[in-house]
C-alpha positions in Angstrom: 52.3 -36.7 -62.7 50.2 -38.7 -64.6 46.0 -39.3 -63.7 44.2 -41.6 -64.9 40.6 -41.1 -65.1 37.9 -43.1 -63.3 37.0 -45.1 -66.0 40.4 -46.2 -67.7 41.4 -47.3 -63.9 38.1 -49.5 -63.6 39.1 -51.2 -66.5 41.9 -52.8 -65.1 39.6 -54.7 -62.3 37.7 -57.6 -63.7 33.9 -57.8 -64.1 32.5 -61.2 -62.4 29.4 -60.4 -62.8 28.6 -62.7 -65.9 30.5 -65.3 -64.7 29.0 -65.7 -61.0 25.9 -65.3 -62.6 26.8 -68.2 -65.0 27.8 -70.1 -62.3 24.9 -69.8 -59.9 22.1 -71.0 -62.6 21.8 -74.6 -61.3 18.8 -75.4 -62.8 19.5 -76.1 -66.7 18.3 -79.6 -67.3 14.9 -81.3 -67.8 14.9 -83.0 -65.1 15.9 -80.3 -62.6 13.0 -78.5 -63.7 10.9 -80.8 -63.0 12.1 -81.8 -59.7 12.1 -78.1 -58.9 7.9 -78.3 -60.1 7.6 -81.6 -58.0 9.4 -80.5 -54.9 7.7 -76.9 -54.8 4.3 -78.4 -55.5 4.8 -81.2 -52.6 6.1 -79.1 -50.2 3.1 -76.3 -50.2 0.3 -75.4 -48.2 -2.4 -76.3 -50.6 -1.0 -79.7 -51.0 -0.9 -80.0 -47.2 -4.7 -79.6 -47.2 -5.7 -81.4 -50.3 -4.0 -84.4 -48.1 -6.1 -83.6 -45.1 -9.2 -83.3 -47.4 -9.0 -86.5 -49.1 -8.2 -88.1 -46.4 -11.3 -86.8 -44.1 -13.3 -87.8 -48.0 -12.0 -91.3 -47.5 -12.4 -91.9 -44.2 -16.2 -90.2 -44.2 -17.2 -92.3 -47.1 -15.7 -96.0 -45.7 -17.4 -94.9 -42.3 -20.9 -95.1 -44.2 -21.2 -90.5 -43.8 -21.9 -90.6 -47.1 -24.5 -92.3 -48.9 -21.8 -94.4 -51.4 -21.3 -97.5 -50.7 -17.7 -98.3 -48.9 -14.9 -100.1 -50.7 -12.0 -100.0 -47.8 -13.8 -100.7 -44.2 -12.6 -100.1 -41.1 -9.3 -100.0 -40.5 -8.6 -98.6 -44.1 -6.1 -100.9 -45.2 -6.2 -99.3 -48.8 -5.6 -95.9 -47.4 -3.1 -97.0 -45.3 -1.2 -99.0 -48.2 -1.5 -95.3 -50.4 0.0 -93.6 -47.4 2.4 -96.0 -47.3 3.4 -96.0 -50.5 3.0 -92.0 -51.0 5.4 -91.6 -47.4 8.1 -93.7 -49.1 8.1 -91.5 -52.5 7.5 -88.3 -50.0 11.5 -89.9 -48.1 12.8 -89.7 -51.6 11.6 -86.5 -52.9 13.1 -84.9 -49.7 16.5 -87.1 -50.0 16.2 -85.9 -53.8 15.7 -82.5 -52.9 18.1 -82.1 -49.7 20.9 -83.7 -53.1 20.0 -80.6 -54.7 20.5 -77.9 -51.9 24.1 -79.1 -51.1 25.6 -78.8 -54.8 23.8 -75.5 -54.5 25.7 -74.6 -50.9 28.6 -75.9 -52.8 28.2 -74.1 -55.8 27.6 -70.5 -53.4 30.7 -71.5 -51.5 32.3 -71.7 -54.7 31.2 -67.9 -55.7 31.4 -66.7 -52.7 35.1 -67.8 -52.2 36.1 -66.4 -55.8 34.4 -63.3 -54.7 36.4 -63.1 -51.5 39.9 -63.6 -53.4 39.1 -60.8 -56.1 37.8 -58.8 -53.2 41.5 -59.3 -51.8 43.5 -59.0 -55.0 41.6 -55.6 -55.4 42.1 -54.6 -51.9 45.8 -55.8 -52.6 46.3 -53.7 -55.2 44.1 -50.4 -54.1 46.9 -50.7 -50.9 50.2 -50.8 -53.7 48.4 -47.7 -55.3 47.9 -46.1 -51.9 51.8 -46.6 -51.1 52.9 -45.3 -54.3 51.1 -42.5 -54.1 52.6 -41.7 -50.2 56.3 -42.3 -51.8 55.4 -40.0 -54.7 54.6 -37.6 -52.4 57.2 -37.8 -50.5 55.9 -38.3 -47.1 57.9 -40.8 -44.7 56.3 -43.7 -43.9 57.2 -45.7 -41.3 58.4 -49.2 -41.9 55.0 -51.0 -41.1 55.6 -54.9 -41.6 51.7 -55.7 -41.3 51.7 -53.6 -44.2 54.5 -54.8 -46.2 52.1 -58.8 -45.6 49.1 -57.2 -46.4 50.5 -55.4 -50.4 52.0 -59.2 -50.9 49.4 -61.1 -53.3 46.8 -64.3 -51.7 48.3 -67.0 -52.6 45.6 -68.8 -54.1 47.1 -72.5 -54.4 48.1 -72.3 -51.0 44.9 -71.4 -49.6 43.3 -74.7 -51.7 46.3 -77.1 -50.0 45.3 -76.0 -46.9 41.6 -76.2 -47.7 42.1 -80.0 -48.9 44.5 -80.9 -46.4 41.7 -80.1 -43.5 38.9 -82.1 -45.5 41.0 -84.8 -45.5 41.9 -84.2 -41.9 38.4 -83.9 -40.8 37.6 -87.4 -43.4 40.2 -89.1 -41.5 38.8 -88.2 -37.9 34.8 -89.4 -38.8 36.3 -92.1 -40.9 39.6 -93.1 -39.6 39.3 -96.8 -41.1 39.2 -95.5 -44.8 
């Protein structure tokens, strides 16, 4: 009988490690780094207050608190123009950023799904080994079908046909004119 030792049988199983990795680093270009700055510097508590600061500065200074004199009187029609303006680029940013985190979801789902079928082909495999070794043995086991489905190997293309085929499903029931 032969053994082999721990590390000559982890050798046979595949290391994803560098390759999820690879796979989850969605930030490479330019301008995802800077989207990343904007979006992180927009969407923080010190930003929130430096908004509610110069705003309270604008409005204190065009109500004559301060001794300067006022350039957008009552009812702000500058400030409310900036807001405007800033509210719309704030939509877009968000729209920009919400982009971002589904290819990211995607991207996870991706991983995650690759790790599930290796998970399975191991599993798979650890349950051939398992059955070998009871035959070798020579202890009985009983015909277990569940089993005999369980040692067959995921078929992979089938699980993708079915995937598509209830995307297009579910694209055909909120779009059913398309």
């Amino acid at each position: 009988m032969e053994m082999k030792s721990p590390k000559s049988a982890n050798q046979d199983i595949p290391s994803a490690e560098p390759e999820l990795k690879s796979s989850l680093d969605f930030t490479k270009t330019r301008t995802d780094h800077i989207t990343v700055f904007i979006i992180d510097v927009l969407g923080s508590m010190k930003f929130l207050l430096s908004c509610f600061i110069l705003f309270a500065a604008w409005i204190c200074w065009n109500i004559n608190l301060f001794p300067l004199k006022p350039f957008d009187p009552f009812p702000f029609p500058i400030l409310e123009m900036a807001v405007s303006l800033f509210a719309i680029i704030l939509s877009v940013l968000v729209l920009i950023n919400q982009n971002r985190q589904g290819k990211i979801e995607t991207i996870r789902q991706q991983v995650e799904f690759e790790v599930n079928v290796r998970a399975e082909e191991e599993i798979t495999k650890i349950l051939n080994m398992v059955h070998e070794i009871y035959q070798h043995l020579g202890i009985n086991t009983i015909t277990d079908q569940q089993l005999e489905e369980m040692k067959e190997p995921t078929d992979i293309k089938q699980i993708h046909r079915t995937i598509d085929d209830m995307e297009s499903n579910e694209n055909n029931r909120i779009n059913p004119g398309e």
